[in-house]
Backbone as a chain_set.jsonl record, in Angstrom:
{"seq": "XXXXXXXXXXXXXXXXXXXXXXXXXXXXXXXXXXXXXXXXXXXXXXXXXXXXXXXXXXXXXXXXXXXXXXXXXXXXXXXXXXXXXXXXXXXXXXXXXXXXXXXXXXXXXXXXXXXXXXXXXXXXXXXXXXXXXXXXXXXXXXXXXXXXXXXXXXXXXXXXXXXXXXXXXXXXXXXXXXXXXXXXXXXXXXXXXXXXXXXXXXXXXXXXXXXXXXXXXXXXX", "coords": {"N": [[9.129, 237.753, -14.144], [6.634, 238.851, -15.809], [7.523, 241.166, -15.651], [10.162, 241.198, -17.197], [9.039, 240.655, -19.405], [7.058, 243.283, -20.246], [9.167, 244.771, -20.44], [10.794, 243.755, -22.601], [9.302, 243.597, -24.603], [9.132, 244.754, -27.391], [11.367, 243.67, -28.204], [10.913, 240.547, -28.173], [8.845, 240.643, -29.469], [9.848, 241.184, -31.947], [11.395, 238.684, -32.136], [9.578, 236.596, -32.605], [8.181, 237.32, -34.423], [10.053, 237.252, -36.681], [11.185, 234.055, -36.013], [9.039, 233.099, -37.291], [8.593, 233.901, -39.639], [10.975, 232.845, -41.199], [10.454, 230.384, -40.996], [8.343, 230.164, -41.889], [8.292, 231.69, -44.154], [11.118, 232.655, -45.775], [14.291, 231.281, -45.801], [17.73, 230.238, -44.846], [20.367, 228.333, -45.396], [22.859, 226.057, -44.346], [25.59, 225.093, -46.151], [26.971, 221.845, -45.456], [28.005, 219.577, -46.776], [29.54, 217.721, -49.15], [27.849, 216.498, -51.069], [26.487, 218.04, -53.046], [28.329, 218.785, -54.513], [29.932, 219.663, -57.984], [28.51, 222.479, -57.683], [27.145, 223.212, -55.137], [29.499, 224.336, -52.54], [31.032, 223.347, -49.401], [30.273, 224.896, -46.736], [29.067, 226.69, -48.313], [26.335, 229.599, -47.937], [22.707, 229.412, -48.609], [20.208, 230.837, -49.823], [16.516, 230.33, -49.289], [13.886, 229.655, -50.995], [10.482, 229.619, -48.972], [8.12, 229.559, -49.668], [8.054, 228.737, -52.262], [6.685, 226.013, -53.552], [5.091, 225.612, -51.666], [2.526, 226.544, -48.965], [3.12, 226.082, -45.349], [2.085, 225.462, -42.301], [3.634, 226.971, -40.039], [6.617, 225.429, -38.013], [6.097, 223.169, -38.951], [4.966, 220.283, -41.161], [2.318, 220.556, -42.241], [0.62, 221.196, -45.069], [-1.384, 224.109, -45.987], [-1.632, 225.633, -48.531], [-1.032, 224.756, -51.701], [1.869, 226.704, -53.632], [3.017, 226.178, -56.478], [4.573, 224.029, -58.854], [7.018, 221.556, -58.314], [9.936, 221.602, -60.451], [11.815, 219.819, -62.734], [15.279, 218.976, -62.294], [15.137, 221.403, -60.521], [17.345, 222.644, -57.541], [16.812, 221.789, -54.174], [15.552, 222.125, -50.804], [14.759, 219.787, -48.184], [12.772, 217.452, -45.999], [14.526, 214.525, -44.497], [12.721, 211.388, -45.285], [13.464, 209.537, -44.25], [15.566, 209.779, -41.678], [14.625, 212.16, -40.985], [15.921, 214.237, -41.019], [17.783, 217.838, -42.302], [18.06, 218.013, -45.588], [19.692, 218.637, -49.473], [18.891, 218.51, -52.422], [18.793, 217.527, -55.9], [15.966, 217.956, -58.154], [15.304, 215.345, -59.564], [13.292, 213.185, -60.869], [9.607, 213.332, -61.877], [6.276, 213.409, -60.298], [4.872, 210.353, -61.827], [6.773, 209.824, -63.295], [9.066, 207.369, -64.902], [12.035, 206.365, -64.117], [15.362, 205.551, -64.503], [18.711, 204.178, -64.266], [21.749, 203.588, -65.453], [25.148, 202.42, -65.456], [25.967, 205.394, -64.414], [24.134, 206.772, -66.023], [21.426, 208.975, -66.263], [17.943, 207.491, -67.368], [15.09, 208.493, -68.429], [11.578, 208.013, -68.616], [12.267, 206.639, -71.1], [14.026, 208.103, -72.433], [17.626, 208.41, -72.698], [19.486, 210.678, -70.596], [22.11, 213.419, -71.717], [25.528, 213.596, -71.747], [28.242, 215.315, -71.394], [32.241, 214.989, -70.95], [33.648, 218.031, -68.946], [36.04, 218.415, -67.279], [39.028, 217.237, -65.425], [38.974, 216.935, -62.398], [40.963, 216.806, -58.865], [39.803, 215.342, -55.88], [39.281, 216.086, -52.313], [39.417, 212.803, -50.011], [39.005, 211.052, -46.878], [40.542, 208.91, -47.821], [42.551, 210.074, -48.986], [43.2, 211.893, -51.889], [41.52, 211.747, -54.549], [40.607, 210.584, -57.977], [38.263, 213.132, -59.914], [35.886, 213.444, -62.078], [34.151, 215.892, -64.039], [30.531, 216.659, -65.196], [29.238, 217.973, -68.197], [25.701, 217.385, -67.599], [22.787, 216.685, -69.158], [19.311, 217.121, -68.802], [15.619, 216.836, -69.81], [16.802, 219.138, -71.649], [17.53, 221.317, -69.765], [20.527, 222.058, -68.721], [22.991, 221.212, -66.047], [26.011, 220.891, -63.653], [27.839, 217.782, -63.186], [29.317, 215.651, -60.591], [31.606, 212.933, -60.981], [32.53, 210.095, -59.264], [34.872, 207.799, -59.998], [36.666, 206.327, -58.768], [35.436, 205.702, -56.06], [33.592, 202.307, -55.026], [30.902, 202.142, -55.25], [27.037, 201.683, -56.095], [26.207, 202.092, -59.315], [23.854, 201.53, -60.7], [20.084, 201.602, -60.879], [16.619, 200.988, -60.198], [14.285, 199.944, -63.556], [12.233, 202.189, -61.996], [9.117, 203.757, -61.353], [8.176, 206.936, -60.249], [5.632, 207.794, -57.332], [2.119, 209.05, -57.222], [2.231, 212.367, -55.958], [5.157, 212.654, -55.329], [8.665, 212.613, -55.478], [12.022, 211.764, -56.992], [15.011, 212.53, -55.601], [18.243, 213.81, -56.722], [21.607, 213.878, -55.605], [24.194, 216.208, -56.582], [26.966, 215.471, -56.825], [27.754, 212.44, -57.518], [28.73, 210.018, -56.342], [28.609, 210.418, -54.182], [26.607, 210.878, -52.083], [23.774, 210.78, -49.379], [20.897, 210.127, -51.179], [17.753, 209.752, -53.185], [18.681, 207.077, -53.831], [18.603, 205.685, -51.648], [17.639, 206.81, -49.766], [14.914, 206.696, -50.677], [11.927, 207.514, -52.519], [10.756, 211.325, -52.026], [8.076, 212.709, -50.297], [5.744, 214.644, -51.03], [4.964, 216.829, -49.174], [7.088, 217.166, -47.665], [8.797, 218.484, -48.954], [10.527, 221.35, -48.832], [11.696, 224.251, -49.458], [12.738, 226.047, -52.424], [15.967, 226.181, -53.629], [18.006, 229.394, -54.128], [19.888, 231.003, -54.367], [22.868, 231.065, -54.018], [23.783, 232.889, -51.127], [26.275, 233.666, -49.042], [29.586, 232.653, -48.921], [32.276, 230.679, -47.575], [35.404, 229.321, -46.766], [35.044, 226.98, -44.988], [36.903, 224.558, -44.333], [39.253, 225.37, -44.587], [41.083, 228.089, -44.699], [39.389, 229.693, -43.377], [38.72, 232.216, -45.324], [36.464, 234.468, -46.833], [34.238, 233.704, -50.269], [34.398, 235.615, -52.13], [33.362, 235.638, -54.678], [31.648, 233.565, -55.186], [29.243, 234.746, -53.748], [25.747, 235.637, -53.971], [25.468, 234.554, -56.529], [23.399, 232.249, -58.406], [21.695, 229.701, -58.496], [19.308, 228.641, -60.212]], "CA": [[8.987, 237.37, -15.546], [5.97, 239.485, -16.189], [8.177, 242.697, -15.652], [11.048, 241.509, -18.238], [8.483, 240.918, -20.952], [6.895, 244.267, -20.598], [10.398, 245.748, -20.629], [11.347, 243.63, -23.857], [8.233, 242.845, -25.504], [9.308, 244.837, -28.958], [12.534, 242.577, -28.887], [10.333, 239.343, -27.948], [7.545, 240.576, -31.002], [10.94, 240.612, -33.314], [12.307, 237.574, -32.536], [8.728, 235.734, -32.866], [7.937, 237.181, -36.289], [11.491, 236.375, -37.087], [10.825, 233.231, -36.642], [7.595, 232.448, -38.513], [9.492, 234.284, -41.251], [12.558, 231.635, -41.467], [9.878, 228.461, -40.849], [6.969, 229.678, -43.301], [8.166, 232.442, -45.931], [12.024, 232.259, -46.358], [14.994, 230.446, -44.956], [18.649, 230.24, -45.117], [20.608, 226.595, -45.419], [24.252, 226.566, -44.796], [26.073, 223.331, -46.741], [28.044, 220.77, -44.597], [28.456, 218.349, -47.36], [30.048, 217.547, -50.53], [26.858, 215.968, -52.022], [26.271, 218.719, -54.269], [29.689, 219.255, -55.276], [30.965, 221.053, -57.986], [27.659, 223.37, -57.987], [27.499, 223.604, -54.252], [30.445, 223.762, -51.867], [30.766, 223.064, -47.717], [31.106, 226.544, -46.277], [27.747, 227.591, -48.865], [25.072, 229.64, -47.426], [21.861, 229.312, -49.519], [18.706, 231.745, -49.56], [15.952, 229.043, -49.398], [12.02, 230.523, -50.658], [9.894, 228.756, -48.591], [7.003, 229.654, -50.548], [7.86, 228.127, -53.789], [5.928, 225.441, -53.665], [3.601, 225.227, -50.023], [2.547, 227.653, -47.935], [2.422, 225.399, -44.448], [1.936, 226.292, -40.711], [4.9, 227.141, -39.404], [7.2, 224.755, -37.747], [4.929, 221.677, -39.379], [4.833, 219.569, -42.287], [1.213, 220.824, -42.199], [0.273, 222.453, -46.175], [-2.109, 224.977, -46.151], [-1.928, 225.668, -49.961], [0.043, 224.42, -52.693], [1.917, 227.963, -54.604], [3.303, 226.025, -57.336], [5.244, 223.004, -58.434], [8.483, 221.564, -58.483], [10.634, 221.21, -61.681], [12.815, 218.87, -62.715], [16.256, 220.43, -62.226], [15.145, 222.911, -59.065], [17.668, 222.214, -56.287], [15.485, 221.73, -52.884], [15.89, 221.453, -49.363], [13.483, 218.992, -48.072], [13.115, 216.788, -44.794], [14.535, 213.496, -45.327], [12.011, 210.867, -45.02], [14.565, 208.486, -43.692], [15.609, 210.243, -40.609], [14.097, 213.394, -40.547], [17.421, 215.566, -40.987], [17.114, 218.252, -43.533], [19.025, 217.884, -46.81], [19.398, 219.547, -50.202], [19.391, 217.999, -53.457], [17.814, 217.464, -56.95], [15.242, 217.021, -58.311], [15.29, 214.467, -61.386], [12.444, 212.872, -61.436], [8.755, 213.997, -61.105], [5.356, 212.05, -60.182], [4.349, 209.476, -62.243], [7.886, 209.31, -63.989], [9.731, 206.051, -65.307], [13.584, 206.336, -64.094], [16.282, 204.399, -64.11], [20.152, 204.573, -63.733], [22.685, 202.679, -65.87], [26.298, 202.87, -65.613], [25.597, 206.676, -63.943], [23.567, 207.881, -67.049], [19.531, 208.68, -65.974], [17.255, 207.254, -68.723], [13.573, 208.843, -67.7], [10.625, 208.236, -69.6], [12.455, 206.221, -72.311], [15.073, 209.114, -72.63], [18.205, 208.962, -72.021], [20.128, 212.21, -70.951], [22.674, 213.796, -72.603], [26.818, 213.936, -71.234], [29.805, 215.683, -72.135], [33.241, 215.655, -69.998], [34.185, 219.012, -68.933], [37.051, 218.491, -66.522], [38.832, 216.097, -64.375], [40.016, 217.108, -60.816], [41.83, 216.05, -57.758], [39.109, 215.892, -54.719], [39.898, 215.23, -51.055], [38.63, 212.165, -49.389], [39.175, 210.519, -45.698], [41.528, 208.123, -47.525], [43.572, 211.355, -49.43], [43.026, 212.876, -52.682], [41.049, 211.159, -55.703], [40.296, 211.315, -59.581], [36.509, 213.155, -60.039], [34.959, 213.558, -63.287], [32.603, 217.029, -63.746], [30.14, 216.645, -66.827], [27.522, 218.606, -68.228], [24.492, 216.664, -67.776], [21.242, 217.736, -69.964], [17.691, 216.414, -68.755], [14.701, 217.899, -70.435], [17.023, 220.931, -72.311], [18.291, 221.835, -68.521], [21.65, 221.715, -67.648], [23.557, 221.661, -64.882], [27.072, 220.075, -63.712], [27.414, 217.021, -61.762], [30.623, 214.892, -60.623], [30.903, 211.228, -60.63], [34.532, 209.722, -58.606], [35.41, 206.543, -60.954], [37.393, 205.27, -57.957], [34.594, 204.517, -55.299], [32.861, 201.642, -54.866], [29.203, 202.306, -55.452], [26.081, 201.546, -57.082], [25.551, 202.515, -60.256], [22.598, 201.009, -61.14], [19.145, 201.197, -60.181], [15.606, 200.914, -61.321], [13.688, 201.068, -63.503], [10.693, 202.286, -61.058], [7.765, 205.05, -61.47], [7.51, 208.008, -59.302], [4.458, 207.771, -57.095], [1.75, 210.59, -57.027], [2.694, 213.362, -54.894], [6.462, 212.406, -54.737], [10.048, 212.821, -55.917], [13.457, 211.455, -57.018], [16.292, 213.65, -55.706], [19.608, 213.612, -56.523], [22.86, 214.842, -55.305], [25.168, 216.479, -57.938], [27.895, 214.706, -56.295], [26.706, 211.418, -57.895], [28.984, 208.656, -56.055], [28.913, 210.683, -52.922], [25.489, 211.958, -51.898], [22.795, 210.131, -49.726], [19.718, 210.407, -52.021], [16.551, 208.649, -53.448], [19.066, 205.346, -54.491], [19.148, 205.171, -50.545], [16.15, 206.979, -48.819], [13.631, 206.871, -51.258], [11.044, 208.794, -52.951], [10.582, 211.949, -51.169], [6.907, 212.998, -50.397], [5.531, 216.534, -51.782], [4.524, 217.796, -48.081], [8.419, 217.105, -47.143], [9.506, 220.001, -49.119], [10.977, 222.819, -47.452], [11.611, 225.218, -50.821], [13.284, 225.833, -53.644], [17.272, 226.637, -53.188], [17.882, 229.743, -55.347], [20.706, 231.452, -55.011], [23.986, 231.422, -52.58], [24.144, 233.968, -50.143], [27.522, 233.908, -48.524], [30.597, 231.432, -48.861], [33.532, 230.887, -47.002], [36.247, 228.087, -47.094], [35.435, 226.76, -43.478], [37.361, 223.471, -43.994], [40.679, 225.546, -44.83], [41.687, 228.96, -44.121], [38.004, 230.856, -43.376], [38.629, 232.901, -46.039], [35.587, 234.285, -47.859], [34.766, 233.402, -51.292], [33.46, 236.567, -52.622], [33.182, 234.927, -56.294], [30.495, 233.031, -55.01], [28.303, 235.394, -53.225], [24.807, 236.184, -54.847], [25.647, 233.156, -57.513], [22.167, 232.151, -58.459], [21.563, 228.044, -58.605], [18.713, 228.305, -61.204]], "C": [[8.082, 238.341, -16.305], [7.014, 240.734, -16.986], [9.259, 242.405, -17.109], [10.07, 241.287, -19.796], [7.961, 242.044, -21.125], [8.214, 244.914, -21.165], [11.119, 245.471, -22.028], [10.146, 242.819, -24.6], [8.371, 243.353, -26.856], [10.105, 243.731, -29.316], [11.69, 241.536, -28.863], [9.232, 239.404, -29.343], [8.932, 239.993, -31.622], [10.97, 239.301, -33.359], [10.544, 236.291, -32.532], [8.668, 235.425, -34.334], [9.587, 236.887, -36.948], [11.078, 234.956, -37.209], [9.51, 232.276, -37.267], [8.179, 233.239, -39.657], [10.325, 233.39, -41.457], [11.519, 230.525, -41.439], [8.624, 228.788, -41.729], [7.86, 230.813, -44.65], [10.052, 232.458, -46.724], [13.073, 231.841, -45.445], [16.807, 230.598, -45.713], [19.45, 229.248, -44.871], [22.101, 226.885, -45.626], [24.719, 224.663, -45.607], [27.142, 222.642, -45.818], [28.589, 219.95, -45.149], [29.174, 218.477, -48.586], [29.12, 217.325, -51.651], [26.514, 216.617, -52.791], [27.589, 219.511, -54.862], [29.271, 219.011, -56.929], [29.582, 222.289, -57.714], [27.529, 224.108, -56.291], [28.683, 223.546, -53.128], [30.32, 223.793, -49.937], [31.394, 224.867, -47.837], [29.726, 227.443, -47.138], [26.897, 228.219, -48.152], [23.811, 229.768, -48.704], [20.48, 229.864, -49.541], [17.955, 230.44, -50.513], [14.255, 230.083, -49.196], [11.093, 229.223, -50.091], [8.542, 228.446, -49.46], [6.898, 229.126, -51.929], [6.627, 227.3, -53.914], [4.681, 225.278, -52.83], [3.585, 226.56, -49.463], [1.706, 226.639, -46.539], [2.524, 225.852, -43.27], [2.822, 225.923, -40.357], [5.151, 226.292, -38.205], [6.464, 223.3, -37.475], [5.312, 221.744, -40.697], [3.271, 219.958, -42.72], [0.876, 221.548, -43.539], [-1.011, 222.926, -46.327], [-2.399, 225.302, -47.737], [-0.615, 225.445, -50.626], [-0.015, 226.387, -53.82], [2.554, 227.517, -55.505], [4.253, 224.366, -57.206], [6.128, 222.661, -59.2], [9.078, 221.013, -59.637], [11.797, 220.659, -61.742], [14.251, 220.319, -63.037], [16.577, 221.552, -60.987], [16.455, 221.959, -58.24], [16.458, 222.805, -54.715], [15.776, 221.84, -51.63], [14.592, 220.373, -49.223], [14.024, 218.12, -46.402], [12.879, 215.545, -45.201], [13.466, 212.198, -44.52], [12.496, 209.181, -44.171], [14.553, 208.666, -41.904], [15.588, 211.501, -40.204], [15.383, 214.403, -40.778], [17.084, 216.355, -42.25], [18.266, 218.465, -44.501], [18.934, 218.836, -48.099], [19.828, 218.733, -51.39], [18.952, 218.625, -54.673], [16.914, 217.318, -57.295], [15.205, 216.876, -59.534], [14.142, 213.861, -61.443], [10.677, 213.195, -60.764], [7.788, 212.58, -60.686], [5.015, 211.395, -61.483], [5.658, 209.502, -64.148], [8.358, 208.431, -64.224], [11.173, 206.31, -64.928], [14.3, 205.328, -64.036], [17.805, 204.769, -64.14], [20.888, 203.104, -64.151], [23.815, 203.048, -66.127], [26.484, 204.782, -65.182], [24.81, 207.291, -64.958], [22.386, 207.283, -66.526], [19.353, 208.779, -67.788], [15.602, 207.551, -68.23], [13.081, 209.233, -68.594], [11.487, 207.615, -70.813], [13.68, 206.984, -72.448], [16.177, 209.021, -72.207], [18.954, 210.367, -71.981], [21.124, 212.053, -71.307], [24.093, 214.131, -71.238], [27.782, 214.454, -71.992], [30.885, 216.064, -70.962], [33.623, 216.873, -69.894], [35.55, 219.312, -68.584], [37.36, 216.915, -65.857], [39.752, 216.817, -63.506], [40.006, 216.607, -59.578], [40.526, 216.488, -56.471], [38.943, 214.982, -53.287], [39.203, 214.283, -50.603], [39.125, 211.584, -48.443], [40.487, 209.392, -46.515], [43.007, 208.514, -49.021], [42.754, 211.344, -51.018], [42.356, 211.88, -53.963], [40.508, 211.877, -56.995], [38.483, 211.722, -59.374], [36.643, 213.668, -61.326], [33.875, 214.728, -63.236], [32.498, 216.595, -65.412], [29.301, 217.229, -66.327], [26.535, 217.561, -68.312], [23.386, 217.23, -68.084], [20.197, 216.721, -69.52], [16.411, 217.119, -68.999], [15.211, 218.831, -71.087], [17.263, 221.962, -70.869], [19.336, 221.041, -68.573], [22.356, 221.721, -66.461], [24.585, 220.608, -65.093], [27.01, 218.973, -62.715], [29.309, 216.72, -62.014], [30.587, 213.213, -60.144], [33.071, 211.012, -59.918], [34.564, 207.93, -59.076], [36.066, 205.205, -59.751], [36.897, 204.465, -56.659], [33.68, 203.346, -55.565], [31.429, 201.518, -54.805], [28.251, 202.062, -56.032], [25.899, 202.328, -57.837], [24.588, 203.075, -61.031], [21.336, 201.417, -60.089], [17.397, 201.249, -61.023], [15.455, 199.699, -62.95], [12.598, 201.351, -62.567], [10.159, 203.571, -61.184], [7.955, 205.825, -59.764], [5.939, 208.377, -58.286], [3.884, 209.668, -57.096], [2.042, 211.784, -55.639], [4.286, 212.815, -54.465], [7.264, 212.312, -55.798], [11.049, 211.879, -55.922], [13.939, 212.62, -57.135], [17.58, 213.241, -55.533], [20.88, 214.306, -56.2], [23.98, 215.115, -56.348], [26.417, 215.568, -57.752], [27.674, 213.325, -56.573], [27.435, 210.47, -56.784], [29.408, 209.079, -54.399], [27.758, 211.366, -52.236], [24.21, 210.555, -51.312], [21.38, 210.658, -50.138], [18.665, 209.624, -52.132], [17.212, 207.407, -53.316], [18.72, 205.025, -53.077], [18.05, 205.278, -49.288], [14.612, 207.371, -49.352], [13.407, 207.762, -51.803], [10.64, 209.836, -51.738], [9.033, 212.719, -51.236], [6.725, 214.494, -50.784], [5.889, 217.25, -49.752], [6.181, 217.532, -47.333], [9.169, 218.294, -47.667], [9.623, 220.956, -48.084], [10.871, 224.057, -48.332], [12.775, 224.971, -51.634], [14.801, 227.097, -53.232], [17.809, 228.147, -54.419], [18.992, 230.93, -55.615], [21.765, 231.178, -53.631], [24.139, 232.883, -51.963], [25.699, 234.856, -49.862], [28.216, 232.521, -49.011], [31.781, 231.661, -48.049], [34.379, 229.339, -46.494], [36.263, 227.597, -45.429], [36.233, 225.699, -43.547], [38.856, 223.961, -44.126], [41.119, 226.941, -43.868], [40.742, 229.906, -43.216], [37.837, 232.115, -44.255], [37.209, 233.058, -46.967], [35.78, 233.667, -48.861], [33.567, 234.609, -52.109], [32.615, 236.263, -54.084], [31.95, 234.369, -56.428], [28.942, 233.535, -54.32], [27.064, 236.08, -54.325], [24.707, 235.064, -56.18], [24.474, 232.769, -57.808], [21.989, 230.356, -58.983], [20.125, 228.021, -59.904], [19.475, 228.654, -63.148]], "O": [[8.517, 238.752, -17.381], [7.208, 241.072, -18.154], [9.228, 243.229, -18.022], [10.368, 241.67, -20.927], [8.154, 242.368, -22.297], [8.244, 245.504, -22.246], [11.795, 246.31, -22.623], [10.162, 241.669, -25.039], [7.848, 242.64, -27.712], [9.899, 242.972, -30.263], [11.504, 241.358, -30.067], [8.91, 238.444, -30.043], [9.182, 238.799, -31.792], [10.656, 238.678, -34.373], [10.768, 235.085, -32.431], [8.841, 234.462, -35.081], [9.79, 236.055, -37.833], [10.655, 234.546, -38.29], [9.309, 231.093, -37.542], [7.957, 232.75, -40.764], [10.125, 233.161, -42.65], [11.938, 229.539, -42.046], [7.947, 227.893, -42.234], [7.91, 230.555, -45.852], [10.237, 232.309, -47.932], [12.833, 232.009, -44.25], [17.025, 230.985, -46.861], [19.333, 229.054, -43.661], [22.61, 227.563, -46.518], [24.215, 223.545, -45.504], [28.207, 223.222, -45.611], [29.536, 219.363, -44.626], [29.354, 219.632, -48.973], [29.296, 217.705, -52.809], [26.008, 215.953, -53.695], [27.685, 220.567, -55.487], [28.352, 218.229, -57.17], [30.176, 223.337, -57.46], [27.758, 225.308, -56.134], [28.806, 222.381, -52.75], [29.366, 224.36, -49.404], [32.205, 225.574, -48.435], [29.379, 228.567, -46.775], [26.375, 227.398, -47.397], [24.175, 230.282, -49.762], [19.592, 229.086, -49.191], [18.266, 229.857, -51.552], [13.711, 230.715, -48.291], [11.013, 228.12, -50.631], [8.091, 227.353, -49.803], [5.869, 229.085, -52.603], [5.593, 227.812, -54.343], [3.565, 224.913, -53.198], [4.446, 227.439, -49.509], [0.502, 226.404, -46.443], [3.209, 226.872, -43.194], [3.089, 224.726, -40.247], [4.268, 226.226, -37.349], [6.291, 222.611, -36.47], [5.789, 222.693, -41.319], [3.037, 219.505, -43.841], [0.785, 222.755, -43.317], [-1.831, 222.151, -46.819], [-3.571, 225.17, -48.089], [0.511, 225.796, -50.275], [-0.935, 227.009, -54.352], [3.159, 228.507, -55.916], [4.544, 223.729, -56.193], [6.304, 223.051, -60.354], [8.746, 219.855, -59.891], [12.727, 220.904, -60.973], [14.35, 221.461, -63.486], [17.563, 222.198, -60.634], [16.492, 220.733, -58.342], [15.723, 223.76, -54.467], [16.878, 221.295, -51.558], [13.675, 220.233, -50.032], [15.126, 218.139, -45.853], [11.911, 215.13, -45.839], [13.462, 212.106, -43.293], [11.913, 208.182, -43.749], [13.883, 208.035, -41.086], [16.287, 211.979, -39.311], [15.223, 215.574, -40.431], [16.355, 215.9, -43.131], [19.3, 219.048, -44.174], [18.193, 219.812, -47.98], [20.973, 218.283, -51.438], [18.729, 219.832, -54.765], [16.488, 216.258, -56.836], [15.117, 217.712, -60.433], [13.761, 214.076, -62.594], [10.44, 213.28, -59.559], [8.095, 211.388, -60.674], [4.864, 212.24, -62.365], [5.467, 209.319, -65.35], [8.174, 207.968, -63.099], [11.669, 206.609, -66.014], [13.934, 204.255, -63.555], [17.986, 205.977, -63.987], [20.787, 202.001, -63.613], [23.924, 203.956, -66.951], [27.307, 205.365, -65.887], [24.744, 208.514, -64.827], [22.089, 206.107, -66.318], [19.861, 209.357, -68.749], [15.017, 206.646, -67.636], [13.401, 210.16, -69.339], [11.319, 208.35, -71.786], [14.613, 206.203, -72.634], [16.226, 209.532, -71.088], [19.073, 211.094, -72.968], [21.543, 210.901, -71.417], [23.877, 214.677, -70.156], [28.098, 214.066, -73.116], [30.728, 217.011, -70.191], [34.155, 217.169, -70.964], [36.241, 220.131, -69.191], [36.639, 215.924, -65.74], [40.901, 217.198, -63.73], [39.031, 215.96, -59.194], [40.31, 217.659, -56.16], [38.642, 213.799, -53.123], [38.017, 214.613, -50.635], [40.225, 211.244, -48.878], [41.399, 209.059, -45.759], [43.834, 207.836, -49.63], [41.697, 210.723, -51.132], [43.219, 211.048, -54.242], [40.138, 213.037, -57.178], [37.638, 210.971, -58.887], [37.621, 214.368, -61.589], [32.866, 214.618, -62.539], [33.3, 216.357, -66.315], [28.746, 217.334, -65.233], [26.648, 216.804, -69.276], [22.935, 218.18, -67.445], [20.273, 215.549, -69.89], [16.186, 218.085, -68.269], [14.381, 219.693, -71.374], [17.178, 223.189, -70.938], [19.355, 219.811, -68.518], [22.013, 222.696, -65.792], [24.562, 219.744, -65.97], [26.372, 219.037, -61.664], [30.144, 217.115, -62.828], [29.899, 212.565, -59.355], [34.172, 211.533, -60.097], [34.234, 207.028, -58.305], [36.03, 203.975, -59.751], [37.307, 203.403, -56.19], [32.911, 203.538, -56.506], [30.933, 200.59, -54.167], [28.612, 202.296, -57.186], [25.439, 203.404, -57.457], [24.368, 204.123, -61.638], [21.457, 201.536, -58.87], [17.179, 201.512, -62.205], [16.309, 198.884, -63.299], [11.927, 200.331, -62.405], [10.942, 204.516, -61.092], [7.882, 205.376, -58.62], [5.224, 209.295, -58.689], [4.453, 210.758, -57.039], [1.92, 211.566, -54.433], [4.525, 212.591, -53.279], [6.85, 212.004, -56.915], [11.1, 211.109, -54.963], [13.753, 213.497, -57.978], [18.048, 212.57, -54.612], [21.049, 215.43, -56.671], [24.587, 214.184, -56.878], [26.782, 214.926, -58.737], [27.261, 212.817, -55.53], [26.54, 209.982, -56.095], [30.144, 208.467, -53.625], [27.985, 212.494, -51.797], [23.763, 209.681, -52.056], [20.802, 211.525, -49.482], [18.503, 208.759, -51.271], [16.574, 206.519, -52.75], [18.43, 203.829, -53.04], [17.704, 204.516, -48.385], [13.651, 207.961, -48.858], [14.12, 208.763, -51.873], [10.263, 209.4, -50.65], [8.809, 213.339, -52.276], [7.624, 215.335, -50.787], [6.833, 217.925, -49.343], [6.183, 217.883, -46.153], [9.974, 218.964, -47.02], [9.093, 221.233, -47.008], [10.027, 224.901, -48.029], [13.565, 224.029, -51.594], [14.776, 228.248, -52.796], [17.963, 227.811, -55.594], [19.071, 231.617, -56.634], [21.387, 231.119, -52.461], [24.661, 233.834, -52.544], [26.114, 235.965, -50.198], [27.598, 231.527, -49.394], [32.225, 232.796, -47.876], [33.797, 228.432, -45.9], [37.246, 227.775, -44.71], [36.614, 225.606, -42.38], [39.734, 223.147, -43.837], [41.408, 226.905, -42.672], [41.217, 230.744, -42.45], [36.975, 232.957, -44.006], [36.806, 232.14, -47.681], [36.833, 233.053, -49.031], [32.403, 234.472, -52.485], [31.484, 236.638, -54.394], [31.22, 234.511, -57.408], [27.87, 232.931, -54.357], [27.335, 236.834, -55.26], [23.6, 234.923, -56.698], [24.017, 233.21, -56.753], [22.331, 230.111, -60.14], [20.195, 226.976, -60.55], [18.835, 228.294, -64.136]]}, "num_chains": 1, "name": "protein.A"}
């Protein structure tokens, strides 16, 4: 054993600082889900700065210093406080926010936001093909797109309830298909992972494997 680490101790440095580079300063998140459909798709890869907000000791929840903080709007990764798996959403509401959720429109802080239909298209589901809804949704003078599917069965509603200090509501663009805050809560600050900020690579793994060059470099803010 001795002998093969002398013989590969440059490769063994690499692949250390490799990874304390991917678990403290930046990271790469591929998508498996729909939950941020139309903005993200399955097959996404996603350059993920770890540093946005924490700088914590590598492969820990542990923060060492706060480098800034999170805006309504960022998409996130974060570790879900549910069952630990790591996810990627929204974030809509901050600490010591008022939200609530009627008929799919957020009303935070008194406000509600702002919709306009863009589209409606056909999107696959386990029991074949259904109507979805993309709108622009405005919160604070940010937009972004979400999609709501008219034809599942889901809660709506929820709230209203305050944001505690040091914690988040995140949501999945995918509104009636995404589990989120309605389901695992407020998510704590030191659960962050970073701030999602642009797509990397894409490629249609659920169909042909065809890239999707269109989407490469794409920037999520």
């Amino acid at each position: 054993m001795k002998g093969f680490i002398r013989a590969n101790k440059g490769f063994l440095l690499f692949l250390l600082l490799f990874g304390v580079f991917r678990t403290a300063v930046a990271d790469w998140n591929p998508i498996p889900s729909s939950s941020m459909r139309p903005n993200l798709l399955e097959g996404d890869v996603v350059f993920v700065n770890r540093l946005a907000y924490n700088v914590k000791v590598p492969l820990t929840d542990v923060v060492v210093a706060r480098t800034g903080e999170p805006l309504r709007g960022d998409v996130v990764t974060f570790t879900s406080p549910h069952d630990g798996t790591r996810l990627i959403k929204r974030v809509m509401a901050l600490p010591g926010d008022r939200i609530e959720m009627r008929n799919e429109r957020l009303v935070i802080n008194g406000v509600e936001s702002q919709y306009s239909l863009q589209e409606m298209v056909q999107e696959p589901s386990p029991a074949g093909p259904m109507d979805a809804l993309r709108m622009d949704e405005i919160v604070d003078g940010r937009r972004h797109r979400i999609q709501v599917l008219p034809q599942r069965a889901v809660a709506r509603d929820f709230g209203p309830v305050t944001v505690p200090a040091d914690a988040f509501v995140m949501l999945g663009d995918n509104r009636d298909n995404s589990a989120d805050s309605r389901y695992i809560g407020f998510v704590p600050r030191h659960l962050l992972i970073g701030r999602a900020e642009r797509i990397l690579v894409s490629a249609d793994y659920q169909g042909n494997w065809l890239p999707r060059p269109a989407r490469f470099g794409m920037s999520l803010r």
